[in-house]
LOSETI-494602 format. One record per residue: x, y, z of N, C-alpha, C in turn; residue in one letter. Coordinates in steps of 0.05 Angstrom, whole numbers, plus 32768, in hexadecimal, padded with zeros to 4 digits. Layout:
BEGIN
XYZXYZXYZa...
# end
This chain:
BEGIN
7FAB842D76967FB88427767D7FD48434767Ex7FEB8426767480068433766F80068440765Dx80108456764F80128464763C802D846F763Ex803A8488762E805184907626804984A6762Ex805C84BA7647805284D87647805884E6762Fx804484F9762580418508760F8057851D7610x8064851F7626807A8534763280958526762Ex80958516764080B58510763980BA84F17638x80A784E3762980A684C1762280A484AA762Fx80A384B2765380AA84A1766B808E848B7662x8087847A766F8076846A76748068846E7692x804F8472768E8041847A76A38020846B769Bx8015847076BA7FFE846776BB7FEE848176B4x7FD3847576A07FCA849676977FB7849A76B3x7FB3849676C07FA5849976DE7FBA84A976EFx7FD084A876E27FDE84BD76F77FE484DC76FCx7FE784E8770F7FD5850577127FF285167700x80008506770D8021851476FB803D84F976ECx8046850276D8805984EB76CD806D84F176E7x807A84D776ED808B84DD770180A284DE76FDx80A484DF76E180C084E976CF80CA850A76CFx80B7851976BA80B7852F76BA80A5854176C3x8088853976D18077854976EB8061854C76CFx8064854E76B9804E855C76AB8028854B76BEx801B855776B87FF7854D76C57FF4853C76A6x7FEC852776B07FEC850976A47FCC850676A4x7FB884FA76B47FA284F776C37F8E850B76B8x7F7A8501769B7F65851576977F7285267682x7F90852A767E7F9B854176697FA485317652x7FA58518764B7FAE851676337F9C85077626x7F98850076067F8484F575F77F8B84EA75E0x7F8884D575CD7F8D84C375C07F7F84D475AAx7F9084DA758F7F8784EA75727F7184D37569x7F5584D975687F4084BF755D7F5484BD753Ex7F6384D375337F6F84C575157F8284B3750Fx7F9A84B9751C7FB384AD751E7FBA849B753Bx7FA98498754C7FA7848F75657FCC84A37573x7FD184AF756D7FE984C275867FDC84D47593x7FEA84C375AC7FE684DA75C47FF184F875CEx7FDC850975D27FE8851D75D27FDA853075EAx7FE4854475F27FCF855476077FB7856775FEx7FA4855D76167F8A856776057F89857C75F9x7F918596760A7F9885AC760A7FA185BA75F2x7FB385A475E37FBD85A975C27F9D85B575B9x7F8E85A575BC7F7485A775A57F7D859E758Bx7F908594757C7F9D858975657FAF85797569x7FAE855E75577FC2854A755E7FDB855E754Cx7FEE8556755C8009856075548011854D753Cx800B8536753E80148523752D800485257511x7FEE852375157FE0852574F87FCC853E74F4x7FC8855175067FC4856B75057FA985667500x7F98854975067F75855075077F6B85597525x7F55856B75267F4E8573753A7F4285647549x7F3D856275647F3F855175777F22854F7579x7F0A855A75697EF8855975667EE585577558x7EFD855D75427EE9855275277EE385367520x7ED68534750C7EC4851F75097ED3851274ECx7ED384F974EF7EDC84F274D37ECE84F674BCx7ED6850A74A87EBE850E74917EBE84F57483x7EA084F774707E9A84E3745E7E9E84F07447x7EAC84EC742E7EA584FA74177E9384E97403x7E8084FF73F87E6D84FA73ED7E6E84F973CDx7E6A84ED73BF7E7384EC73AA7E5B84F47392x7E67850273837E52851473747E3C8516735Dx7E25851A73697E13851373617E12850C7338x7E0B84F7732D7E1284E9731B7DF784EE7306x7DF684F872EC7DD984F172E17DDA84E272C7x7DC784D472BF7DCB84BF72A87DC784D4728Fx7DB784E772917DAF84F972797DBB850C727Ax7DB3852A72727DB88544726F7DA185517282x7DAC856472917D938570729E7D80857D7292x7D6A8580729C7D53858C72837D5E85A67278x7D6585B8728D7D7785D072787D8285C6725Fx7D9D85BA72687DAA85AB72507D9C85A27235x7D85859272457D7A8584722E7D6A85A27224x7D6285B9722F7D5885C972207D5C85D9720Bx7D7785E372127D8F85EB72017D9B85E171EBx7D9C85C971F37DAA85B971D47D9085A771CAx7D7285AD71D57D6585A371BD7D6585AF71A6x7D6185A771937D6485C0717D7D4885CB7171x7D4C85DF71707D2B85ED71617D2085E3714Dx7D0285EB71467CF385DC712D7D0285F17113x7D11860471137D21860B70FB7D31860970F7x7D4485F371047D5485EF70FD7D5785CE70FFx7D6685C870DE7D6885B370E77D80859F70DDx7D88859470E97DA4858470F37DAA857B70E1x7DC7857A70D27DCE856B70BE7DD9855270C4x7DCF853B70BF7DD4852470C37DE8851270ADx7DF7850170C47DFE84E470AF7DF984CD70BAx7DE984C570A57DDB84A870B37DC384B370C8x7DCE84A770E07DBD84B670F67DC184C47110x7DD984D571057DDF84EC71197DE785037111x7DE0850A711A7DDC852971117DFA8539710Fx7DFE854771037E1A855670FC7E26855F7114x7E42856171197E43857271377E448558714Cx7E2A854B714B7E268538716A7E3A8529716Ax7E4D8527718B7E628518718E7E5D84F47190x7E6484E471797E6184CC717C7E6384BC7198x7E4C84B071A67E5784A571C07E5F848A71B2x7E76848771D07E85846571C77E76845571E4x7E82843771E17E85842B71F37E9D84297207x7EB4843572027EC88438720C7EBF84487228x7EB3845F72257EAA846A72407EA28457725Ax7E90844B725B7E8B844072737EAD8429727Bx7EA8842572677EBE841172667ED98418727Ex7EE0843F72717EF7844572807EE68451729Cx7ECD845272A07EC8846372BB7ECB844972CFx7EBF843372C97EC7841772DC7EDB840F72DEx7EED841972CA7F10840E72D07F17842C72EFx7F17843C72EA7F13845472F57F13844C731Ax7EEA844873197EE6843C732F7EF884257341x7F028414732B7F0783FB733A7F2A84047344x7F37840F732F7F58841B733D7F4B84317359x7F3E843C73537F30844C736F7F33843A738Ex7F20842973847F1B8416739A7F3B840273A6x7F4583FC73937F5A83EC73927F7683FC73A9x7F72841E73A07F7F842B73AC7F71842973CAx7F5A842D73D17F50843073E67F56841E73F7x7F51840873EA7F5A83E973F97F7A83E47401x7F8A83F873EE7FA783F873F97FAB8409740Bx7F9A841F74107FA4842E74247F92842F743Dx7F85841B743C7F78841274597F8483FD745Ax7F9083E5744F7F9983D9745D7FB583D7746Cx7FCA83F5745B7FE2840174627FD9840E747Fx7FC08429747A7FB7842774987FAF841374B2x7FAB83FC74A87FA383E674BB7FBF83D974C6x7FCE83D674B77FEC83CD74AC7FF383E774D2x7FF783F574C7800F840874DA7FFB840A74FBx7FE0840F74F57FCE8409750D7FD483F2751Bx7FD583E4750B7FDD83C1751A7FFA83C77527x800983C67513802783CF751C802B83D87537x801A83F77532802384047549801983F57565x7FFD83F075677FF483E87584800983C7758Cx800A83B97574802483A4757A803883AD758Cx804583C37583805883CF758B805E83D775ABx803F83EA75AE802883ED75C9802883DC75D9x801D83BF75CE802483A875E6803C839775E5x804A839775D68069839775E1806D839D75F9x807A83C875EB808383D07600807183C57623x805C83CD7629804683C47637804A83AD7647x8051839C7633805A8382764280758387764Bx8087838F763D80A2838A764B809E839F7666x809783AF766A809583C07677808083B07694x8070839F768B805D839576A48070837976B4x8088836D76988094835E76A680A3836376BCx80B4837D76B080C4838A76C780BE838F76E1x80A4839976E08098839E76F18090838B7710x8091839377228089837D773F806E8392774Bx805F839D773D804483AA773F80308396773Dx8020838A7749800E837777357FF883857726x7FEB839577347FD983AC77237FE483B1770Bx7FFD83B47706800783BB76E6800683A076D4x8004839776E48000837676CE7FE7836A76CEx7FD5837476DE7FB6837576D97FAB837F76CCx7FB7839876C67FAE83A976B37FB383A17694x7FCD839A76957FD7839276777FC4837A7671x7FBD836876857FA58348767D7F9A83537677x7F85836A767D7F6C8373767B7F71837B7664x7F7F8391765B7F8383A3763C7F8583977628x7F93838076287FA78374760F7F97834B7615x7F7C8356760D7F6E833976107F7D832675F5x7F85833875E47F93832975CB7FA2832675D0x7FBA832B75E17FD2832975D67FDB830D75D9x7FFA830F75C9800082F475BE7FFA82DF75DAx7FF582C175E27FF282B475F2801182B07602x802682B375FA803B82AF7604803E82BD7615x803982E3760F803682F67622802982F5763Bx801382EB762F7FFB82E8764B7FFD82D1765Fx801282C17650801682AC765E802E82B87675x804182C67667805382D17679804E82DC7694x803782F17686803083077697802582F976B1x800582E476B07FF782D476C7801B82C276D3x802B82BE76C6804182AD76D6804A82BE76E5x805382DD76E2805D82E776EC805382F47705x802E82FD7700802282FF7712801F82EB7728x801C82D37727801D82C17738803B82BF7748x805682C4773B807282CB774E806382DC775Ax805C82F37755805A8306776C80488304777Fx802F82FC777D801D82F37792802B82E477A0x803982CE779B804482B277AB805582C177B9x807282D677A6807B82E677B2807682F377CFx8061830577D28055830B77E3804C82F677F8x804182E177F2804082D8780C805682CB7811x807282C97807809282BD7813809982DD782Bx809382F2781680968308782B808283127846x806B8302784880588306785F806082F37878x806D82D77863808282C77883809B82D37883x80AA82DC787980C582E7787E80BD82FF7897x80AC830E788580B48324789F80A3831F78B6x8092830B78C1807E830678D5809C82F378DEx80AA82E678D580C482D478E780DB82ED78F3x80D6830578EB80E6831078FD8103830778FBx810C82F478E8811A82E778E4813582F178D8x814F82F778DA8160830178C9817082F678ADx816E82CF78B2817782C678A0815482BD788Ax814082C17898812782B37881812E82D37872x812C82EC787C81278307786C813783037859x815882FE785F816C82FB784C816582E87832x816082CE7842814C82BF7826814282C77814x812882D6781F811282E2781B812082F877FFx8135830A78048141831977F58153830977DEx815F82FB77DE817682E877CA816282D877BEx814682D277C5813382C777AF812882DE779Bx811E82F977B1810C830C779B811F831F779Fx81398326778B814483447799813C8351778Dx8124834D777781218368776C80F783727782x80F58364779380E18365779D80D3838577ADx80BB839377AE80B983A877B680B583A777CBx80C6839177E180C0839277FB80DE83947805x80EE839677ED8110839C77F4811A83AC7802x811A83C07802811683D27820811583CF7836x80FD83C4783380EE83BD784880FC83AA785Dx81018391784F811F837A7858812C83927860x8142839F784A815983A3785B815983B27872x813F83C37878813F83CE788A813683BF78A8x812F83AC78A78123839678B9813C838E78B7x814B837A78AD8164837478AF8178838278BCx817E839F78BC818583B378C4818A83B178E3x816F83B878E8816483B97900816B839A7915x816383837905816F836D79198183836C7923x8197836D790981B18377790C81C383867920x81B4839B792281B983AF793981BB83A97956x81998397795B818C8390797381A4837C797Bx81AD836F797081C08353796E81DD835D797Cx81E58367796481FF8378796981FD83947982x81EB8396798681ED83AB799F81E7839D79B8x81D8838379B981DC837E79D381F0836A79D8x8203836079CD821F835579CB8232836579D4x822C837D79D0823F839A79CC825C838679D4x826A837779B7827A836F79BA8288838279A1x82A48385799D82AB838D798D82A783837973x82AB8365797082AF83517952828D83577948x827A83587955825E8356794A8254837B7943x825F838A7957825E83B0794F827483A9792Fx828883A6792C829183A5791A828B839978FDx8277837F7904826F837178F38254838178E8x824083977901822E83A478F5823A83BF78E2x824983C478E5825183E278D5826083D578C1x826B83BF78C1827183AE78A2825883A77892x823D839C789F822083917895821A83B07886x822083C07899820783D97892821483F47893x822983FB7885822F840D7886822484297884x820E8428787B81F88439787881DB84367885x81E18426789881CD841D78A781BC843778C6x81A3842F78CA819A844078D781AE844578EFx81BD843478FE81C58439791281D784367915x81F0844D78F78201843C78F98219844D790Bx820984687912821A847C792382188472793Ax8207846479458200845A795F821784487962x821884307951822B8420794F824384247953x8251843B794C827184457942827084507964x825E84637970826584647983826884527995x825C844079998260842679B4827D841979A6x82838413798E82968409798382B084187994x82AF8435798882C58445799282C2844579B6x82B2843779BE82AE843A79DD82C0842279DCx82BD840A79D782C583F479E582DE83F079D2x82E883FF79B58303840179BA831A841379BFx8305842479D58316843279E58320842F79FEx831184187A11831683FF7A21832983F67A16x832E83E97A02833383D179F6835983D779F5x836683C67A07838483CA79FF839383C479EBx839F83D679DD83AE83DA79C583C983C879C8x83D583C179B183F083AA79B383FC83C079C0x840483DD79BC841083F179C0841A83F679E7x83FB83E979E683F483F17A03840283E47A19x83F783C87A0983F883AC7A10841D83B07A1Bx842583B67A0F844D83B579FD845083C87A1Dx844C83DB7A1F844783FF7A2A844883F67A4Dx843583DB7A5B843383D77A69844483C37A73x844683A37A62846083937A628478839B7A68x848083B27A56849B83B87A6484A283C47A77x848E83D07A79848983ED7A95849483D37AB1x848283C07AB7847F83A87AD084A3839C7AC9x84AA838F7AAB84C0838A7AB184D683997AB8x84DD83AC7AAD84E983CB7ABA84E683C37ADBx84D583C47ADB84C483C77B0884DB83B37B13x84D883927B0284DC837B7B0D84F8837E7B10x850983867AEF8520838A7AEE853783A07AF7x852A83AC7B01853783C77B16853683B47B30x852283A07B3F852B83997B55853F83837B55x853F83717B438550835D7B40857183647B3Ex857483807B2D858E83867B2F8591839E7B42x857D83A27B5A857983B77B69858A83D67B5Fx857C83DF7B48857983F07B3D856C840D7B47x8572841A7B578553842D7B67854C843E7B57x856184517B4B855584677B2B8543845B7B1Fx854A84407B0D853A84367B00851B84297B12x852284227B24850B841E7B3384F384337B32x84FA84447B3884EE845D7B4284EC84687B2Cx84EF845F7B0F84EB846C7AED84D4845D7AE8x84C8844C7B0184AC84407AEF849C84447B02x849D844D7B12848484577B27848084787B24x846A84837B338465849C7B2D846C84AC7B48x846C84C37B48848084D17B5B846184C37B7Ax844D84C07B74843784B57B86842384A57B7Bx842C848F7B8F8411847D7B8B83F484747B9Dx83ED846B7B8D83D1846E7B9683D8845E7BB2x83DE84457BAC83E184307BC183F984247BBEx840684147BCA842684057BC5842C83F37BE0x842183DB7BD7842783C67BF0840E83D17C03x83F783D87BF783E483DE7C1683E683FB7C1Cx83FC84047C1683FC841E7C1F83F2843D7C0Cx83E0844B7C1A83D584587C0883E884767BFDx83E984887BE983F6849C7BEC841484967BF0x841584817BE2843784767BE78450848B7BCDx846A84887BD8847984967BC9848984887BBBx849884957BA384AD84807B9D84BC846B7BA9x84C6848A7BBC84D9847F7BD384CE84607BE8x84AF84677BE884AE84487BF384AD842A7BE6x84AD843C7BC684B4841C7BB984D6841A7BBFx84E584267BB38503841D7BC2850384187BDCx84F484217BF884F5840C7C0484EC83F87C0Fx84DC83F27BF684CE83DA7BF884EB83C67BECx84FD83CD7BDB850D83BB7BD4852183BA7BE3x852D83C67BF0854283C97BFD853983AD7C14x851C83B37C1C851F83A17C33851883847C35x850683827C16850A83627C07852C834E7C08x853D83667C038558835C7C03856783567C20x856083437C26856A83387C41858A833C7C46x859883317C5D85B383307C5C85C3831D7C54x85AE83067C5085B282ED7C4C85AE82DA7C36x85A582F07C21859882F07C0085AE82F87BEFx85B782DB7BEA85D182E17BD485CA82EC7BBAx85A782E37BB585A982F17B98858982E97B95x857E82F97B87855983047B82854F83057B67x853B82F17B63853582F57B3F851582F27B3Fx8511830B7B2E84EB830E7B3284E683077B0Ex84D982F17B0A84C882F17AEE84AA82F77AE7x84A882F87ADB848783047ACA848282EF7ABDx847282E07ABF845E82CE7AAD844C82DB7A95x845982E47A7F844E82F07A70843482ED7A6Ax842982CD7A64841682C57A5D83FA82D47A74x840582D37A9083F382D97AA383EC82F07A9Ex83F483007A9583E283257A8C83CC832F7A8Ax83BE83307A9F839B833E7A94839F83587A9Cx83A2836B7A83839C83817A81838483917A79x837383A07A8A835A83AF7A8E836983D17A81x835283DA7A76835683F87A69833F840E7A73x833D84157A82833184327A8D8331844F7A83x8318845E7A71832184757A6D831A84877A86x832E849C7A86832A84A57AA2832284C27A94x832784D17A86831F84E57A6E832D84E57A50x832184FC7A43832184F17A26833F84EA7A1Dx834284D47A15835F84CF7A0D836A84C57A21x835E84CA7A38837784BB7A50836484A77A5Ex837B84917A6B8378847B7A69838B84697A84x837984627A95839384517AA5838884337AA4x83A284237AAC839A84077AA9839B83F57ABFx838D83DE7AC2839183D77AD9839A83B97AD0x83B383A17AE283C083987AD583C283877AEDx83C8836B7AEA83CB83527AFA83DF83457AF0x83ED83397AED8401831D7AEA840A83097AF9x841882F27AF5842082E67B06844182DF7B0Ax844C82E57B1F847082E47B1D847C82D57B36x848D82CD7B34849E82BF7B4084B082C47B4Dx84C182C47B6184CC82D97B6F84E482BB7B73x850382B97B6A851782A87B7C852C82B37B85x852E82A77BA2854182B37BB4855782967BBEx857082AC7BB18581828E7BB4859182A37BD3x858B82877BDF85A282917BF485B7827C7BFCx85CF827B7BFF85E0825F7C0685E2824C7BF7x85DB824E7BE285DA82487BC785C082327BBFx85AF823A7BD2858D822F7BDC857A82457BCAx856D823A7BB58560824D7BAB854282477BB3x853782597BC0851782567BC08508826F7BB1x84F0825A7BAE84DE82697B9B84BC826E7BA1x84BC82847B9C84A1828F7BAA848F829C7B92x847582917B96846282957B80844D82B07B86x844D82C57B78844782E67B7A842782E37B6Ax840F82F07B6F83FF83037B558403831B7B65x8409832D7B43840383457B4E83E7834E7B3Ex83E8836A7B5583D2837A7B4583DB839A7B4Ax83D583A87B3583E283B67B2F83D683CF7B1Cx83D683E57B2483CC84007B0E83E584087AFEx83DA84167AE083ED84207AD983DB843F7AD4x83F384577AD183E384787ACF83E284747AADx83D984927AA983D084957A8E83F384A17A82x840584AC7A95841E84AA7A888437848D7A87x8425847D7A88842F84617A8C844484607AABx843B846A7AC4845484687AD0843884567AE9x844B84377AF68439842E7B08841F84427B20x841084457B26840284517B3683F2843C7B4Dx83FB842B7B4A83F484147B5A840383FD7B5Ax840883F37B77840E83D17B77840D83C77B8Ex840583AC7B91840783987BA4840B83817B96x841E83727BAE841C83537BAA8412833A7BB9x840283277BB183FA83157BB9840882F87BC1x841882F87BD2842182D37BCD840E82BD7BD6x841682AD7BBD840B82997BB9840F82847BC3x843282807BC7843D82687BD1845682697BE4x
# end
């Protein structure tokens, strides 16, 4: 049965060991005044409300014994002796109080305003009794609608066999959503499914298996987005679930792959570095040459442990005697740039393009088709290169 805690007004089941409002012991401690029907704790031993004891008995009052005559005393007393004797008129004696008819007359008017009252104040008591339990299955009902318990709305069928038909009609409608309910939620989550769960939720969101979804949802989510380990889908899970079970897991692989991942900055950082390279040989530049390589490289033309110095003369000896003039371009579009962390914060890149190399000589221009491949260090200065011709 729902009831009102006697403590602090919550609505609770009286089967329950504690209100889960304010903790008071619910279960066995509280009791209904047989006078005023308020609930109160047993323990009182007195309703607070109407102050009858929780054990007493409703008295009967007895109404007091009535006689048509004088009791024989009476009649002994005011018989009168054989010497004395009564002065009469007509035929009553001197002294004796005339009876009327008026007496009975007013004791039945008496009785019947008695009764009349009685009848008003039992039916004023019937009146506020009614009232109140009305009141009882109201609240009761609104409280079993709210509810997605079905036990709470079995209980209310069972209690409230009267109540109005509209109610009861509600209540079996509403019990039946939730049963049906339940089995929408026994295929959702047996499909393992991420868009039926979502369904499943935008039909019942107020359902007590809500949780339950989002946490299953959660979880697909994850499985999905982690074995993609692409950035757009890690991104799209810490947008889904910001508070999601795994969502530290997530931020780290995120921060992994866009720490790989080349920045416009980078992107910018490396482009100019190669044209700098290209444009120091074209106007055979050697300072500037040697401002984009590192004092040693790894490799340079094949050769390992190479020095500046052998990139200048790598150019010197490109320039024939017979090479009126040398122009190297970059195919911007051709750019595949790779990002390597080598430790925390540092970073070298590894870098391909495709360029063009024309050599006018005699006023004969030929043209020769290049890929390179190419490292860059973590202070942006080349640490690698070779070239490939193509044509």
């Amino acid at each position: 049965m729902i009831i009102k805690c006697p403590e602090c007004g919550r609505q609770v089941s009286d089967k329950a060991p504690t209100c889960p409002s304010c903790g008071v012991e619910i279960a066995g401690k509280v009791t209904h005044c047989h006078h005023c029907g308020h609930l109160y704790f047993t323990a009182d031993g007195i309703c607070p409300n109407c102050h009858a004891p929780r054990n007493a008995e409703a008295g009967v009052m007895k109404p007091a014994a009535h006689h048509d005559g004088m009791t024989a005393a009476n009649t002994a007393t005011n018989t009168p002796s054989n010497d004395t004797v009564p002065v009469t008129h007509g035929n009553r004696a001197q002294g004796e109080t005339p009876a009327t008819d008026n007496e009975p007359k007013k004791n039945g008017k008496t009785l019947v305003i008695a009764f009349v009252f009685a009848l008003i104040i039992c039916g004023g008591l019937f009146y506020f009794y009614h009232q109140a339990q009305s009141s009882k299955e109201e609240e009761d009902y609104e409280f079993a609608m709210r509810s997605t318990d079905p036990e709470i709305l079995q209980s209310y069928l069972l209690r409230y066999n009267d109540a109005p038909e509209a109610h009861r009609d509600s209540i079996e409608a509403h019990l039946i959503a939730l049963q049906k309910g339940d089995e929408e939620w026994n295929n959702a989550i047996l499909s393992n499914s991420r868009q039926k769960l979502q369904a499943y939720l935008d039909t019942h969101p107020e359902s007590v298996h809500r949780q339950e979804a989002l946490l299953k949802i959660d979880s697909l989510d994850w499985v999905a987005a982690k074995k993609s380990n692409s950035e757009d889908e890690l991104k799209e899970y810490t947008i889904q679930h910001p508070d999601g079970r795994f969502i530290d897991e997530a931020n780290v692989m995120l921060s992994k792959i866009l720490s790989t991942m080349v920045q416009s900055d980078e992107k910018e950082m490396v482009t100019s570095l190669f044209r700098q390279f290209f444009q120091s040989i074209n106007s055979k530049d050697e300072s500037r040459l040697t401002a984009t390589v590192g004092m040693v490289l790894d490799t340079f033309l094949g050769k390992s442990n190479a020095t500046s110095q052998d990139v200048v003369t790598f150019m010197r000896k490109i320039y024939k005697d017979d090479i009126d003039n040398m122009t190297w371009r970059i195919d911007p579009q051709s750019y595949k740039i790779e990002k390597r962390e080598i430790a925390e914060n540092e970073y070298e890149y590894s870098v391909s393009f495709s360029a063009t190399q024309d050599v006018e000589r005699k006023g004969t221009v030929t043209r020769s088709s290049f890929r390179v491949s190419a490292m860059v260090s973590n202070d942006g200065k080349i640490s690698g290169f070779n070239l490939t011709k193509l044509n």
